[in-house]
C-alpha positions, 0 to 999 in steps of 0.5 A: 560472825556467829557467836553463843549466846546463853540466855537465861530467860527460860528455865524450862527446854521445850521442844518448838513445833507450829504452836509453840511458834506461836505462843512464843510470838506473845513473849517479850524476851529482851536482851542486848539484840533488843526483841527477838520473835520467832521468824521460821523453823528448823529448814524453812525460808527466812523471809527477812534480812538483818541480824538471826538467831539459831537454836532451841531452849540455851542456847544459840548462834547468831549471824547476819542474814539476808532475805530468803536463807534458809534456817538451818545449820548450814546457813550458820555454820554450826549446831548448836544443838545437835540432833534436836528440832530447832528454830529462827528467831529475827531481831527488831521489831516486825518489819512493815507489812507488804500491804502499807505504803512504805516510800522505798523497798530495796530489791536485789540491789535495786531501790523502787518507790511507790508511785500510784494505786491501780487506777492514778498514773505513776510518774516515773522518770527511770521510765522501768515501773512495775504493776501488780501486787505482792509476789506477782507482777508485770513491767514497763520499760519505756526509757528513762525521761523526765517527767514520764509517766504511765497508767498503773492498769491493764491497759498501761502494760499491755493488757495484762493483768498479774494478779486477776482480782487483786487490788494492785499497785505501781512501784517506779525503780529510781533512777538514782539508786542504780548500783555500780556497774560490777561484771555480772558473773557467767552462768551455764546450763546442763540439761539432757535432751532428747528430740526436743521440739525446739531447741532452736528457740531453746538456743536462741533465748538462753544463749543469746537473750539470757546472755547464758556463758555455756550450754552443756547438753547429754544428747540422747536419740536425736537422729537430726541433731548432728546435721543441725550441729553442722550448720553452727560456726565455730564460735557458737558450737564453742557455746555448746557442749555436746556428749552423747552418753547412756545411763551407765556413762559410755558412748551411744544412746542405750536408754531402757524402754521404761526409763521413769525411773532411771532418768535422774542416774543419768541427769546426775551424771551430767550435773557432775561433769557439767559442775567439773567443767565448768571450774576448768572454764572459770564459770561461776554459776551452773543450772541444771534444767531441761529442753521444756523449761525457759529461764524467765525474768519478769525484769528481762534482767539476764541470769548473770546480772540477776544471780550477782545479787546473791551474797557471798557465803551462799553456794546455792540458790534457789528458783521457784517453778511454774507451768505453762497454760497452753490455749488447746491441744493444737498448740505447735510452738509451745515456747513462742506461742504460750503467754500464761503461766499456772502460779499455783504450785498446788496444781501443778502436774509435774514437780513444785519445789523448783530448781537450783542454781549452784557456785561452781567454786564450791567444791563440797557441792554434789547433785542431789537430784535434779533439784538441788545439790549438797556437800558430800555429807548429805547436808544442805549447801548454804542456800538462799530462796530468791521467791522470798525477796520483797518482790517475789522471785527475780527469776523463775523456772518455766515448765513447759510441761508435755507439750506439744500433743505429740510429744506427751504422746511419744513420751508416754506411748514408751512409758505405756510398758511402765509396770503397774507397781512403778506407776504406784510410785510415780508421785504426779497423777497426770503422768499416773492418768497418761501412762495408764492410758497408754498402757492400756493403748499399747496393750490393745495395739500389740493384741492385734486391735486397730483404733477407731475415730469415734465417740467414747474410744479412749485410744483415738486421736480425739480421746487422747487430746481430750485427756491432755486438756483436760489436764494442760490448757485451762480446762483443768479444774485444778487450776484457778483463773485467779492464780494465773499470770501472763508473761512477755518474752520478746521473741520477735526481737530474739529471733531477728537478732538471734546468732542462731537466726538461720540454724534449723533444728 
């Protein structure tokens, strides 16, 4: 329970930016919570759990946090210093570094145990270890088996290695420190989609490997998908939601030509009726994502059982994004075929600030874009970052971006029209790059000229593969080999037991 606590240790108010922080972090101020040190400012990540202080210069107000909230007045419920910057300051002593031997971390209800450096062999009897090294890692699952043990390298997990040049290590989950088992809480996803190149995997990973409740999906200009829809039974179109509505919410597909800009009206309207639904059906959690994006669990835990984990109290939680790295411009099954993802958020071509998951049962939550949601005065849900837990992110958001070739060039062949002004706007310079090549495409194609397949013409086949490479496969040289993570989804398995086995989509 939060409470004000005047203290008198300074005389002087001063206003706390980056510096400050740091000059704070040398004091020594003591009172009946023992140290505080400065942990975050006003609207950053918490990066570690137990008793937090909010405020500015006087005065503050305490709570019990858990890892990953967010310092600000909605995670405390009040301000104790309205219209001024404020910040975080955490009790205790500075927790141990992640880099020394700690016998035990606790990670979303689960407890693991340092088992061997790269190179030994971790004994494990849980048979669940995972390898690699602060946020970035990969894992094993062998059965539980007295005395089993694997090898904490490359070649123990497959070959793959989660953080390339990194001096990594092997953590065993403990087989006696599993939770008890509580009904994980139901999930449904809301997205638009719009002649999707594989909605069938799409189906099959959320809906039946994610163990996802519902699918609530706004279908615009999908000419198949209700001669795919027909092939469903009964129970599994009761999975999905289907609405066909257009930008200004009536019936049919009348979606402008030039629709960069006017694509986010229509996800917030999904989101709103998804998130109304949604209660009506006594869901509890509900994600907006697209057809290009998969939900991955480097555990292989589903979204349920992961997001059980969040304290009550917390309306939205936070998951962080990445980016498929695709082999060449021939890739055709980009969900099935692409085993490597780009972690750096800082290279990215699309969006880097992830996606939410939000509690259904808070009525005061409203979409706020694409990304996040918050009470209807435009202030933050109380909201937890799942990057921030001891092992980074129990989930993340994988963006198959433009992929495959044919549909980055459907997409920005209809964006080519976009305005020179709005292309100023856009703020991703590979949609900048793509729809200004387009644009320049279209106007050449509509003055009568025809593309020809030969060195240095931009509109050809060759040409425009040669741009999306260079900006979506490891050619990119943005992105960093260092920087990038392999990543295991099973889908022979998915698809041989898949209820959407025989659906053609």
């Amino acid at each position: 329970m939060t409470r004000v606590v005047l203290l008198v240790a300074w005389a002087l108010f001063v206003r706390i930016d980056g510096a400050s922080l740091r000059s704070r972090a040398k004091e020594n101020l003591k009172d009946e919570a023992g140290l505080w040190r400065p942990c975050a400012n006003e609207g950053e990540t918490i990066a570690e759990e137990g008793l937090v202080r909010f405020g500015i210069g006087l005065t503050f107000v305490e709570g019990q946090l858990p890892r990953g909230a967010t310092c600000s007045v909605a995670t405390f419920r009040s301000d104790p210093s309205p219209g001024i910057v404020k910040m975080c300051e955490c009790a205790g002593n500075a927790q141990v570094s992640f880099g020394e031997d700690r016998a035990v971390k606790d990670d979303m209800g689960l407890s693991w145990t340092r088992c061997a450096s790269e190179g030994e062999n971790c004994k494990c009897d849980s048979g669940t270890v995972r390898f690699g090294s602060t946020s970035r890692w990969v894992v094993t699952e062998t059965g539980a088996k007295q005395g089993s043990q694997v090898l904490c390298s490359t070649q123990g997990f497959g070959g793959n290695d989660p953080a390339s040049g990194q001096n990594k290590e092997c953590w065993c989950q403990m087989p006696d420190a599993a939770p008890v088992p509580v009904a994980n809480p139901t999930v449904a996803i809301v997205l638009l989609t719009r002649r999707p190149p594989d909605l069938k995997s799409w189906l099959q990973y959320h809906l039946d490997y994610m163990q996802v409740k519902h699918v609530f999906m706004d279908v615009e200009d999908t000419p198949h998908f209700n001669q795919a829809w027909a092939t469903l039974s009964k129970a599994d179109q009761d999975r999905v939601t289907v609405w066909r509505m257009d930008a200004h919410g009536t019936q049919g597909d009348k979606r402008p030509s030039d629709d960069y800009t006017t694509l986010q009206a229509r996800q917030l309207a999904a989101m709103s009726r998804a998130k109304a639904v949604s209660k009506e059906m006594g869901i509890d959690w509900l994600i907006h994502i697209d057809d290009d994006e998969l939900l991955y669990a480097p555990l292989h835990k589903p979204i349920g059982q992961i997001l059980s984990s969040v304290p009550t109290g917390y309306g939205q939680a936070y998951l962080p994004n990445v980016e498929a790295i695709y082999k060449s411009s021939e890739v055709q099954s980009c969900f099935t075929e692409t085993n490597m993802v780009n972690m750096d958020r800082y290279s990215f071509v699309s969006y880097a600030n992830g996606k939410a998951a939000v509690r259904v049962a808070d009525d005061d939550a409203e979409p706020a874009g694409p990304h996040q949601w918050k009470t209807s005065q435009g202030l933050e849900v109380p909201s937890i970052h799942l990057d921030a837990e001891t092992f980074g992110s129990p989930v993340w958001l994988v963006h198959f971006e433009s992929c495959p070739f044919v549909r980055w060039e459907d997409k920005f062949w209809e964006l080519g029209n976009t305005s020179p002004a709005k292309i100023k706007a856009i703020p991703f310079p590979f949609y900048k790059d793509s729809i200004t090549r387009m644009r320049s495409c279209r106007a050449r194609k509509e003055g009568g000229e025809s593309f020809i397949e030969k060195q240095g013409e931009e509109c050809s086949e060759a040409a425009l593969k040669d741009l999306w490479s260079s900006w979506k496969t490891a050619r990119n040289p943005k992105i960093k080999s260092s920087e990038l993570m392999p990543i295991t989804i099973p889908w022979a398995k998915i698809k041989a037991t898949s209820s959407f086995a025989q659906l053609k989509l």
